[in-house]
PASEBA-1860 file (N, C-alpha, C; in nm, 3 decimals):
! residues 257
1> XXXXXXXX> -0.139/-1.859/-0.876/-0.016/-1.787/-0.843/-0.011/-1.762/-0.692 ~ 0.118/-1.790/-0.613/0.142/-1.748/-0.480/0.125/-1.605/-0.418 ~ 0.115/-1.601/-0.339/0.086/-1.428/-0.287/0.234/-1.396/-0.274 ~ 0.341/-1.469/-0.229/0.484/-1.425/-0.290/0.493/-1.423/-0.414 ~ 0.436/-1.468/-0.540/0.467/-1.456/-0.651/0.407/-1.346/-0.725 ~ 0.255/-1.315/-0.680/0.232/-1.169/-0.705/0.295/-1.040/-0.678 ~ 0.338/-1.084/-0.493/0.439/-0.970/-0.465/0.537/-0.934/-0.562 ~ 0.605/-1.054/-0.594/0.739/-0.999/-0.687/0.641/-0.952/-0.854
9> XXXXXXXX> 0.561/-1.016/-0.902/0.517/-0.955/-0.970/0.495/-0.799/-0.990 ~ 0.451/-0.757/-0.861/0.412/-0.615/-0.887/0.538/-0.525/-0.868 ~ 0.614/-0.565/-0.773/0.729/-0.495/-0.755/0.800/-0.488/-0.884 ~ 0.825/-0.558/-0.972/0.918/-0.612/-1.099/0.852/-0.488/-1.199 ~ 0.698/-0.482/-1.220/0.668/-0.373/-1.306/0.686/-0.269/-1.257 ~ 0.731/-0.222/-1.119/0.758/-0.076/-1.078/0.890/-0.068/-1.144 ~ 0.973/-0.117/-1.157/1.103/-0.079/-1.228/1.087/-0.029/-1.367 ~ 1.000/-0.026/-1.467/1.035/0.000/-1.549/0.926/0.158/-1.578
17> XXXXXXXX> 0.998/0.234/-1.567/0.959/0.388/-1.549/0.849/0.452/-1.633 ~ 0.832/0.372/-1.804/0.733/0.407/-1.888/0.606/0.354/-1.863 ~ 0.627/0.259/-1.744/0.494/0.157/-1.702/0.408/0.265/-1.592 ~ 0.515/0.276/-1.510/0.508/0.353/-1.408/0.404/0.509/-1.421 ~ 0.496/0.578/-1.525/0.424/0.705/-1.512/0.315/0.744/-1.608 ~ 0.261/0.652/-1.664/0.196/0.659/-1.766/0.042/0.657/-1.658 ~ 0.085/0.546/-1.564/-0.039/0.563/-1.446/-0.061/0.665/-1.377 ~ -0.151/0.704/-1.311/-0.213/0.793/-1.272/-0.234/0.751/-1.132
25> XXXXXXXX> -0.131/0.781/-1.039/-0.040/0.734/-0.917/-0.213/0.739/-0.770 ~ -0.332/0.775/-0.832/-0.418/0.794/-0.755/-0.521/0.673/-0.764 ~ -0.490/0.598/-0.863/-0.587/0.454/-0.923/-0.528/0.354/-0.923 ~ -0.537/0.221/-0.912/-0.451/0.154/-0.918/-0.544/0.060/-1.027 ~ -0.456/0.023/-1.106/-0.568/-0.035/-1.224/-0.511/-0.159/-1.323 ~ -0.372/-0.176/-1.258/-0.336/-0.336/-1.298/-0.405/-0.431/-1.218 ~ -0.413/-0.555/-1.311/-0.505/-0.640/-1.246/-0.419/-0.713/-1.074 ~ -0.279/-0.722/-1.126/-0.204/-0.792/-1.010/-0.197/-0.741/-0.908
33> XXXXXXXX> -0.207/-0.570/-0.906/-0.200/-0.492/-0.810/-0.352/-0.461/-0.765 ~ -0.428/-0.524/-0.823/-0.613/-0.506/-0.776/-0.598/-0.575/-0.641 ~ -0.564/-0.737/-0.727/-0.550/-0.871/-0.693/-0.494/-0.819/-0.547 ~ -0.393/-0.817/-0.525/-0.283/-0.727/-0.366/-0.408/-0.717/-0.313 ~ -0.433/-0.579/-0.360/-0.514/-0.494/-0.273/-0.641/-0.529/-0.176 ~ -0.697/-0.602/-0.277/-0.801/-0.660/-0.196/-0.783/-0.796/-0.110 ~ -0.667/-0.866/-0.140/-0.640/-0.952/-0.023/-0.581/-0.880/0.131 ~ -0.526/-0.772/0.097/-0.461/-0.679/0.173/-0.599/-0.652/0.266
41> XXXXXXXX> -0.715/-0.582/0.225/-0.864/-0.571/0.281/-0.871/-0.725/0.360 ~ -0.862/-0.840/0.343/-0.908/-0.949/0.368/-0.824/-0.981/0.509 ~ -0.723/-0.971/0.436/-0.615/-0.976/0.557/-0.635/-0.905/0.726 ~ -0.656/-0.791/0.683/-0.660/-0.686/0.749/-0.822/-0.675/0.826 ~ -0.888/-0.762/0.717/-1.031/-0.804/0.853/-1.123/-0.690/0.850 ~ -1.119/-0.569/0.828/-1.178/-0.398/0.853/-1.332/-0.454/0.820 ~ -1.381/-0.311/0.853/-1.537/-0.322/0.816/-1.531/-0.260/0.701 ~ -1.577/-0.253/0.598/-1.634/-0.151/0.522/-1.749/-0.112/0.444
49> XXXXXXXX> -1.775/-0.018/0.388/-1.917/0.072/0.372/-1.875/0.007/0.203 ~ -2.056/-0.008/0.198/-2.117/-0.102/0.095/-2.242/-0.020/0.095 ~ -2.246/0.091/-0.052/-2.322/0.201/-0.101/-2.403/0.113/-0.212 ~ -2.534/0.097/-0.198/-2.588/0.055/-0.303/-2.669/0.148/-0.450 ~ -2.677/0.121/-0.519/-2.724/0.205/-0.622/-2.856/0.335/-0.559 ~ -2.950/0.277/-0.459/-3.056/0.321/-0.382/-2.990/0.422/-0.335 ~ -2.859/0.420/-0.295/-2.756/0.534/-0.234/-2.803/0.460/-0.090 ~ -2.853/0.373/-0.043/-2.859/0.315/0.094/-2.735/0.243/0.141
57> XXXXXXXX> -2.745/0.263/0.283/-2.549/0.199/0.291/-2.554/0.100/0.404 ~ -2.436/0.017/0.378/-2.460/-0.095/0.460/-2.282/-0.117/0.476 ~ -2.286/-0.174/0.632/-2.139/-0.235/0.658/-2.131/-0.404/0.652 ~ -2.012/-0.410/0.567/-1.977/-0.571/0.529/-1.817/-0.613/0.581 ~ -1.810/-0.747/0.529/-1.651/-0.732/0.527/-1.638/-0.821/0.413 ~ -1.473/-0.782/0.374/-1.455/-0.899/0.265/-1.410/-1.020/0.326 ~ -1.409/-1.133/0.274/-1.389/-1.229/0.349/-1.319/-1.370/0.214 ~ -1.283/-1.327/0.084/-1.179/-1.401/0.078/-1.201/-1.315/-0.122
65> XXXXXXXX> -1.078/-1.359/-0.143/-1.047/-1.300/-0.323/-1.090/-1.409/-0.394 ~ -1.148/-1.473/-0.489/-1.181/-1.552/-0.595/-1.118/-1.555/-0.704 ~ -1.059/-1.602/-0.825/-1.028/-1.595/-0.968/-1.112/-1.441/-1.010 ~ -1.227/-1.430/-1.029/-1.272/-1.314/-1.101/-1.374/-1.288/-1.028 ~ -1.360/-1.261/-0.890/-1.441/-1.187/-0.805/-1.430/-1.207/-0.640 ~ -1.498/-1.156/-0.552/-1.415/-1.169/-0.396/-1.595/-1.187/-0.359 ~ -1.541/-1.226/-0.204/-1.659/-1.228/-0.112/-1.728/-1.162/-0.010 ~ -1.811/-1.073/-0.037/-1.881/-1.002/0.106/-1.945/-1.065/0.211
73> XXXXXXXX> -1.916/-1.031/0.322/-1.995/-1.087/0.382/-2.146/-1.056/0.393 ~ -2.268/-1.108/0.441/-2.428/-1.024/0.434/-2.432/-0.996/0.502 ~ -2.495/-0.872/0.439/-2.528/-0.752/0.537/-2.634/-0.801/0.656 ~ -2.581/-0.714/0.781/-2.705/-0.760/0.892/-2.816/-0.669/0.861 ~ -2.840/-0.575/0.777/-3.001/-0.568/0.752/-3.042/-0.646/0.681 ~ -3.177/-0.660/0.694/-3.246/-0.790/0.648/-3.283/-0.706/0.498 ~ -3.335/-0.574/0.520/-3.394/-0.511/0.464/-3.253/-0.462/0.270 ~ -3.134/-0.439/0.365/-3.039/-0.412/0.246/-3.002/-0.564/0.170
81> XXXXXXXX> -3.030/-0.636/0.237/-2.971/-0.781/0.259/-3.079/-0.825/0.048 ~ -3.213/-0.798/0.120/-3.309/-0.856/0.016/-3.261/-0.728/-0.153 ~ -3.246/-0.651/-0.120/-3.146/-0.533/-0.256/-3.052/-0.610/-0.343 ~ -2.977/-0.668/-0.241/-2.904/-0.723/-0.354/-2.928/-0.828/-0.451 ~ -2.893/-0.776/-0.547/-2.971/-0.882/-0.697/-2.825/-0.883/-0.782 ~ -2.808/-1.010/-0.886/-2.768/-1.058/-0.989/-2.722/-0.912/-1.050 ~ -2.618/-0.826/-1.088/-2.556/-0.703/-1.153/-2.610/-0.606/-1.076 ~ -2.638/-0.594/-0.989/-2.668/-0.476/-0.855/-2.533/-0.395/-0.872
89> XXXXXXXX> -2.518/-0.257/-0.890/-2.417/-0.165/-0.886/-2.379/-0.175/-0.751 ~ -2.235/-0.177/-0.703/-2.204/-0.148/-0.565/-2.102/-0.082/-0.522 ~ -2.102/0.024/-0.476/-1.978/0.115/-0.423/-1.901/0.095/-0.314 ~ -1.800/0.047/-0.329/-1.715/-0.009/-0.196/-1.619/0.129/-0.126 ~ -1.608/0.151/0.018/-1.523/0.240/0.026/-1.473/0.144/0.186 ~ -1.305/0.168/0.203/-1.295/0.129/0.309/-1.135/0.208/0.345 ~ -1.096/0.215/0.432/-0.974/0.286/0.483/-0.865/0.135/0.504 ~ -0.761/0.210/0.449/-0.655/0.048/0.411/-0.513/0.137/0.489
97> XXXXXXXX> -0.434/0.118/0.598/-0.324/0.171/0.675/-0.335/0.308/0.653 ~ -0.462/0.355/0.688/-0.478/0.545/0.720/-0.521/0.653/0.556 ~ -0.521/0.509/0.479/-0.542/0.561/0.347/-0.688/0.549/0.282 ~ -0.786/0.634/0.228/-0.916/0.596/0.173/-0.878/0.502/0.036 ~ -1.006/0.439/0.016/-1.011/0.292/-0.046/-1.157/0.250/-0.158 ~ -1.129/0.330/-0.233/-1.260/0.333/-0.286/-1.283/0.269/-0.452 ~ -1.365/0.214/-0.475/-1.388/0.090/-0.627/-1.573/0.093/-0.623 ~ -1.621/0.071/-0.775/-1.722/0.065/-0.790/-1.710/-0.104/-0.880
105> XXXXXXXX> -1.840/-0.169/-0.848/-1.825/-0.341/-0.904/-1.985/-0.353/-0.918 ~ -1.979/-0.456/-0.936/-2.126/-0.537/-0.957/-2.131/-0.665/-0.834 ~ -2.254/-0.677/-0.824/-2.237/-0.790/-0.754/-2.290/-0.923/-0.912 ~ -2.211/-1.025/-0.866/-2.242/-1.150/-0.956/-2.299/-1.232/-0.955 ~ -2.318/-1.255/-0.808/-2.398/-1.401/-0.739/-2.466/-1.355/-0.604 ~ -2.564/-1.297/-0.600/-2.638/-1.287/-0.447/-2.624/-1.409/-0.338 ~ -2.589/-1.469/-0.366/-2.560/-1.613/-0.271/-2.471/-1.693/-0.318 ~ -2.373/-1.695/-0.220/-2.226/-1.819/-0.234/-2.241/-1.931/-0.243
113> XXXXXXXX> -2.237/-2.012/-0.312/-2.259/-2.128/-0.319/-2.322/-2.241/-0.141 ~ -2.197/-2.140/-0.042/-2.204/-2.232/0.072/-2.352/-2.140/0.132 ~ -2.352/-2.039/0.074/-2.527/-2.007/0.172/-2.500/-1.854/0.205 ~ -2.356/-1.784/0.239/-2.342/-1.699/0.321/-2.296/-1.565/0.248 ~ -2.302/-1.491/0.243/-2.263/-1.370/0.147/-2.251/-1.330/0.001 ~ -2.216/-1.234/-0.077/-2.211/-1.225/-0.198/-2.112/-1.205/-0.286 ~ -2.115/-1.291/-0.388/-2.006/-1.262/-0.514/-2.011/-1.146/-0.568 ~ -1.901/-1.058/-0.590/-1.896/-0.920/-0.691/-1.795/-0.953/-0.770
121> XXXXXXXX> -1.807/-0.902/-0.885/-1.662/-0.896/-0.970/-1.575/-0.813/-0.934 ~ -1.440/-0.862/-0.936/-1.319/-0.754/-0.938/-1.313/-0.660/-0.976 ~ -1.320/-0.546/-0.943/-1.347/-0.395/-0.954/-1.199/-0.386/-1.078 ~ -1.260/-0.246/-1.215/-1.137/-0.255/-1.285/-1.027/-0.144/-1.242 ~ -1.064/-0.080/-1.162/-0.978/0.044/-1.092/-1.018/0.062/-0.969 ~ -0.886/0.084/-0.858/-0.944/0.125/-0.728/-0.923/0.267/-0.709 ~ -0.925/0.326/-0.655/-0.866/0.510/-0.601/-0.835/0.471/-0.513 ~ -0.721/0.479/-0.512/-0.620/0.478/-0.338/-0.525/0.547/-0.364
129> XXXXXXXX> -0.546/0.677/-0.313/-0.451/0.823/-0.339/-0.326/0.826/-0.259 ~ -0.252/0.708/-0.313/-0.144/0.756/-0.229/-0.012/0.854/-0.223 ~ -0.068/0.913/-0.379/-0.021/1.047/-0.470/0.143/1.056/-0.419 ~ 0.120/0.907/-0.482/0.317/0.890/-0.536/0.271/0.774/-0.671 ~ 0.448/0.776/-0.805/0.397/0.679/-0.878/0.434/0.576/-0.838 ~ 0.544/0.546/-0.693/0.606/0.412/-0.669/0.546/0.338/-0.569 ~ 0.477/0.187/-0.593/0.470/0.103/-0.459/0.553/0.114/-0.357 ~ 0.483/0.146/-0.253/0.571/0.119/-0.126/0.584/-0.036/-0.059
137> XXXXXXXX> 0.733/-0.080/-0.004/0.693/-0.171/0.083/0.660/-0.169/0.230 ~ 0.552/-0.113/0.332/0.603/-0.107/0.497/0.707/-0.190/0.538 ~ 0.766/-0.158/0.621/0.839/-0.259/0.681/0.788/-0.232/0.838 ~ 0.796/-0.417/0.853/0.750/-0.449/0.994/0.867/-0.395/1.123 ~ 0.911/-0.386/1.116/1.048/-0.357/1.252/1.088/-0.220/1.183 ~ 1.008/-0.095/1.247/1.041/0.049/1.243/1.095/0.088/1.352 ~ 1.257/0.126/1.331/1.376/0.163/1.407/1.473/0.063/1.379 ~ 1.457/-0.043/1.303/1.532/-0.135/1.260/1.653/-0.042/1.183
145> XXXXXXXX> 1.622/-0.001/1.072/1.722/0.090/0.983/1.749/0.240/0.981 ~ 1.836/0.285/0.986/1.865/0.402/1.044/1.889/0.444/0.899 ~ 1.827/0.636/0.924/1.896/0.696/0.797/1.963/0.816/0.885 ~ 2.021/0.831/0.814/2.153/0.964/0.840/2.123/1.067/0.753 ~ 2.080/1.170/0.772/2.132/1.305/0.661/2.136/1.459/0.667 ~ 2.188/1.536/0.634/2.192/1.653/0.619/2.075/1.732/0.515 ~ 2.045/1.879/0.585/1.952/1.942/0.480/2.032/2.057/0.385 ~ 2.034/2.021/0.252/2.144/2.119/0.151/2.189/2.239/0.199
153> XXXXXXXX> 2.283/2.255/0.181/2.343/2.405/0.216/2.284/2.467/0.336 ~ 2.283/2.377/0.470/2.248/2.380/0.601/2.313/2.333/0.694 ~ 2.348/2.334/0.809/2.411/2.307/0.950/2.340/2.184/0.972 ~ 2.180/2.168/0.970/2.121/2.101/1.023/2.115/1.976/0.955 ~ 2.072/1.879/1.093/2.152/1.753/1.031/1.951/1.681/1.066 ~ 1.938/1.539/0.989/1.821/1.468/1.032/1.907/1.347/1.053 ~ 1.796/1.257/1.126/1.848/1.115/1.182/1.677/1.047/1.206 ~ 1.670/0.913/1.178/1.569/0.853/1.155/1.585/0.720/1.112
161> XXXXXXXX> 1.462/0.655/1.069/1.485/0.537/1.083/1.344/0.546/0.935 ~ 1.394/0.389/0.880/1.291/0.388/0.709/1.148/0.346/0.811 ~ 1.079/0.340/0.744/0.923/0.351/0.761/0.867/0.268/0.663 ~ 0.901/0.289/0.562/0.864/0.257/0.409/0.944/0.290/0.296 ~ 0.945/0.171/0.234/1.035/0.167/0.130/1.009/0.200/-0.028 ~ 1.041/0.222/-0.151/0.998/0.146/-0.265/1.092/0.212/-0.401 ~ 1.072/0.152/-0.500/1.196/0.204/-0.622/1.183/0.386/-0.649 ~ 1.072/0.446/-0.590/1.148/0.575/-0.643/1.121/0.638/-0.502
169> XXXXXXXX> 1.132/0.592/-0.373/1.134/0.713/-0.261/1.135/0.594/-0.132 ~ 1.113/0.650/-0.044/1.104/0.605/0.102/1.049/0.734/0.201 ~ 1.010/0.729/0.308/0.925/0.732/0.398/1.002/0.726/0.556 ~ 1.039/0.844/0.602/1.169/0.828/0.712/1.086/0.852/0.848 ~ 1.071/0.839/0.919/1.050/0.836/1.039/1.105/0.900/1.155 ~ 1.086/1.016/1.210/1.188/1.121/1.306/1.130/1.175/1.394 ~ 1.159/1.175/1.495/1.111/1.236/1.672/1.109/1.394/1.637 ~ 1.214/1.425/1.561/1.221/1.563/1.549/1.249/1.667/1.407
177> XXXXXXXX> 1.161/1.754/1.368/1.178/1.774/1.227/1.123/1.937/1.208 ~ 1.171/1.979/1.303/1.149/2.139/1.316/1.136/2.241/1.188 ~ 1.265/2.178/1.139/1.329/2.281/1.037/1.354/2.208/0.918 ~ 1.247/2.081/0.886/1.259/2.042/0.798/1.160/2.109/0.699 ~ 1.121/2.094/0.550/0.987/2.142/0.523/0.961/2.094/0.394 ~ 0.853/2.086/0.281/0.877/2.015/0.186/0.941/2.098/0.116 ~ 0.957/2.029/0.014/1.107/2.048/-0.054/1.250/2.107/-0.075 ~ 1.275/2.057/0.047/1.414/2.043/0.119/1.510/1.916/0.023
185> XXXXXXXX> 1.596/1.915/0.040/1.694/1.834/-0.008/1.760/1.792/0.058 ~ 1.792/1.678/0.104/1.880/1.616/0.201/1.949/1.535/0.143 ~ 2.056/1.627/0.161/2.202/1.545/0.094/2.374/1.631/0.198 ~ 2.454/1.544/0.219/2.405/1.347/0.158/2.351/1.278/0.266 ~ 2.309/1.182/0.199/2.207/1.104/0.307/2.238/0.996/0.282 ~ 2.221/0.896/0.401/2.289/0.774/0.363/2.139/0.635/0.488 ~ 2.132/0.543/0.419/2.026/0.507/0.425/2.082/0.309/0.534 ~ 2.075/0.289/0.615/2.161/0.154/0.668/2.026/0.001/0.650
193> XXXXXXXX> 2.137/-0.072/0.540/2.010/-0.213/0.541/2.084/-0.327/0.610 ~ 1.978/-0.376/0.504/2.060/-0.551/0.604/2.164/-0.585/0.521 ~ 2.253/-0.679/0.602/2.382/-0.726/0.658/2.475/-0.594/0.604 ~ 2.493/-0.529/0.669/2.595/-0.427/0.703/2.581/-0.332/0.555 ~ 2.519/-0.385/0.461/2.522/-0.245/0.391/2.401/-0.103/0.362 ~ 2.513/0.026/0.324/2.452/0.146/0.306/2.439/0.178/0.226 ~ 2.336/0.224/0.181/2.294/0.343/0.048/2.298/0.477/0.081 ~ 2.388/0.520/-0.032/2.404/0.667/0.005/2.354/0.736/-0.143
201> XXXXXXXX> 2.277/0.813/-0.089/2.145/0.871/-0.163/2.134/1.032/-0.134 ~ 2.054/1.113/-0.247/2.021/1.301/-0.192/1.860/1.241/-0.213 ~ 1.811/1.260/-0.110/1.655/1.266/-0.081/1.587/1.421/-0.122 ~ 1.454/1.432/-0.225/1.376/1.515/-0.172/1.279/1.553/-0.065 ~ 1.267/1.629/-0.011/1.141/1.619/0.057/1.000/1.644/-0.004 ~ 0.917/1.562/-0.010/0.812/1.560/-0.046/0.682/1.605/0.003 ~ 0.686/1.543/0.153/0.569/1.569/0.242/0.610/1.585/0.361 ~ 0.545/1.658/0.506/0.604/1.620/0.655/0.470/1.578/0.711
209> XXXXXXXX> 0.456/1.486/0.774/0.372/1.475/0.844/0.389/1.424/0.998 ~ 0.276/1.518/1.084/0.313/1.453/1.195/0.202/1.348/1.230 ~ 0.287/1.239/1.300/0.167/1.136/1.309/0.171/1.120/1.483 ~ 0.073/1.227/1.594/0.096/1.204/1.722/0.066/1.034/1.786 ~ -0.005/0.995/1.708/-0.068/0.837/1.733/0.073/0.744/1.747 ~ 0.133/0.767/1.631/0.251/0.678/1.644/0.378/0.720/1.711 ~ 0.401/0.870/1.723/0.492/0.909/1.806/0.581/0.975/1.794 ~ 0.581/0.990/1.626/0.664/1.082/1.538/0.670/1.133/1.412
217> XXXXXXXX> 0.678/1.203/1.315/0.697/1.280/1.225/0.755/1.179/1.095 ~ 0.699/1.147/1.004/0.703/1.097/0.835/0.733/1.227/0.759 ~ 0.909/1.160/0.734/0.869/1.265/0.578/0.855/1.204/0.478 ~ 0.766/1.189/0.374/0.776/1.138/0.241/0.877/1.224/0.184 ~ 0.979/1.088/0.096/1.102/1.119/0.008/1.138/1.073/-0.122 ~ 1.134/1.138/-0.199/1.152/1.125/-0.323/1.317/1.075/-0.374 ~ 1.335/0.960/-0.433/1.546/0.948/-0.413/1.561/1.059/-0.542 ~ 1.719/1.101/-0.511/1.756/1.184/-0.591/1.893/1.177/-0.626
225> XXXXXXXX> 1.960/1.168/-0.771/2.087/1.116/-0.822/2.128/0.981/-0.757 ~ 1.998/0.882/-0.768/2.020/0.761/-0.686/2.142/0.673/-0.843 ~ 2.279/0.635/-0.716/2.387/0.604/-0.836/2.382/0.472/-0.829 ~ 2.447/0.412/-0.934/2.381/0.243/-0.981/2.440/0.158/-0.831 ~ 2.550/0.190/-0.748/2.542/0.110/-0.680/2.448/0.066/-0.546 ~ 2.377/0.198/-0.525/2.298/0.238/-0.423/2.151/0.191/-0.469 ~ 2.171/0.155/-0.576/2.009/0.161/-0.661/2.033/-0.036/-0.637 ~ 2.137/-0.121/-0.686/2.133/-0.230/-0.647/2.122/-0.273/-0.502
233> XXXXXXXX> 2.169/-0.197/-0.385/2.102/-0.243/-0.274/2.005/-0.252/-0.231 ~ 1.940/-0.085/-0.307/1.798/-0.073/-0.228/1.682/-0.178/-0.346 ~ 1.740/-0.190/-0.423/1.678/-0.352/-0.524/1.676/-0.457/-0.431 ~ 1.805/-0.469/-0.377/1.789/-0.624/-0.327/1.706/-0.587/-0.194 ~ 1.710/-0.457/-0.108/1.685/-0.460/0.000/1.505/-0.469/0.007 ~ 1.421/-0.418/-0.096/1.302/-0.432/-0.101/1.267/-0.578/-0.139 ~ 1.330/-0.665/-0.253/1.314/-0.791/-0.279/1.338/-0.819/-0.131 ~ 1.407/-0.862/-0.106/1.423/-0.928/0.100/1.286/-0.893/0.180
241> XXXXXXXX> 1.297/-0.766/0.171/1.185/-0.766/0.234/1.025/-0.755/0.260 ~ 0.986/-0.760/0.061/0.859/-0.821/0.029/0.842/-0.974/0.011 ~ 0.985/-1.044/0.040/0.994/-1.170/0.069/0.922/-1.247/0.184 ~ 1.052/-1.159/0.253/0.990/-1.141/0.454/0.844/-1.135/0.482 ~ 0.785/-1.048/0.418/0.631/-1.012/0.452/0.551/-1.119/0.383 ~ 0.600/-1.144/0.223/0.515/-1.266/0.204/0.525/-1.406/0.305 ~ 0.647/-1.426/0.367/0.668/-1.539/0.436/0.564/-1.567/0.552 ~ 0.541/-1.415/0.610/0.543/-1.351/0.713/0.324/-1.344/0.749
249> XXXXXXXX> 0.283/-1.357/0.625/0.142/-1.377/0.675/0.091/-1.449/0.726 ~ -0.003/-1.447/0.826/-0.050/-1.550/0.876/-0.176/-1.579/0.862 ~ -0.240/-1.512/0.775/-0.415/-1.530/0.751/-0.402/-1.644/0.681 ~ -0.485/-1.728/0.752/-0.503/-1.883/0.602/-0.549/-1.839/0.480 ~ -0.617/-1.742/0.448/-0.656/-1.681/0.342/-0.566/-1.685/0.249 ~ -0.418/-1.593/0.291/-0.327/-1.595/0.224/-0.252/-1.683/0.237 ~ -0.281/-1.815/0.305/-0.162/-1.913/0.317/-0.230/-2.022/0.196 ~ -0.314/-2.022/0.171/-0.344/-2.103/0.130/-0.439/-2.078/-0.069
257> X> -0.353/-1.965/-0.092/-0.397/-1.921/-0.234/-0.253/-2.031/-0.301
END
């Protein structure tokens, strides 16, 4: 299967709401959405901490996804290096876009066929707390889309731009958010995509965060009385643009699944 074809895969089961909340928005524990995740690690190149049963710890990287298991790279101790054995317990933890990243696996094969690192099986649950039940999509060009809105039964107005997208919320982006706070209501709010159309939506507020690194203030948003025509744009507008991003990789890793 294509890494665009998983994308739409996973996105397709967020629509249907009994799938959705039945999960436990802190694990991720479909196999297609494992599958993501850890190419997402691959992609992304990071180091991460590799806890062995001994509780001794070692830094690896992953370095590609398999059918029913992925690849570490070996460890530069010589000493953690000789530990690993044939069903060795292994605790993976790694930080994935500011978020902790944590799965417990086995290793399968102490040596890759070509000589260099180790086989583990696909972990059956990860913890990645991103304590919402909807996939988000990032989007690459932040300030691209503008949102517009007011806070309920208030003077005060917000203005921002999406951050992140997905079927039950989005993620706004704002220089300024004084008098915003969680759970605020911002309505009406109206949301600008591609080729000239708007969704007009009542947002909750969920979370504020300030992020000084990047330069401005995230609120996580929950949609609210999202009406069927606003709900078909922001459909097509996430399909477009988990399109875009699948098009859009450039790791041979993922070019070449």
């Amino acid at each position: 299967m294509s890494f665009l074809s998983e994308l739409k895969n996973i996105l397709s089961t967020e629509r249907k709401k009994h799938d959705v909340y039945d999960e436990n928005p802190n694990f991720i524990t479909r196999p297609n959405r494992i599958n993501y995740m850890l190419r997402k690690l691959v992609a992304s190149n990071v180091h991460i901490s590799v806890v062995l049963n001994d509780q001794s710890e070692y830094t690896s990287r992953m370095s590609d996804v398999l059918k029913d298991g992925f690849i570490l790279d070996p460890f530069n101790d010589k000493g953690g290096h000789n530990k690993v054995t044939t069903n060795s317990i292994i605790h993976v933890n790694a930080k994935q876009q500011g978020v902790h990243f944590k799965f417990n696996t086995i290793i399968l094969k102490p040596k890759t066929p070509f000589g260099a690192g180790y086989i583990a099986a696909l972990p059956e649950k990860i913890y990645y707390p991103q304590k919402r039940a909807f996939f988000r999509i990032p989007l690459d060009a932040i300030g691209k889309y503008s949102v517009n809105a007011a806070i309920q039964f208030s003077e005060n107005e917000v203005s921002g731009y999406l951050y992140d997208i997905g079927y039950g919320g989005a993620c706004i982006a704002v220089h300024s958010a004084s008098y915003v706070k969680k759970g605020d209501i911002l309505s009406p709010s109206s949301i600008r995509l591609k080729n000239g159309l708007t969704a007009h939506i009542d947002l909750t507020v969920c979370s504020v965060k300030r992020s000084p690194r990047e330069g401005f203030i995230r609120l996580g948003c929950e949609f609210l009385n999202l009406e069927a025509e606003s709900k078909r744009h922001i459909y097509k507008f996430i399909t477009e643009c988990e399109r875009e991003r699948a098009k859009n990789q450039i790791n041979p890793v993922l070019k070449n699944t």
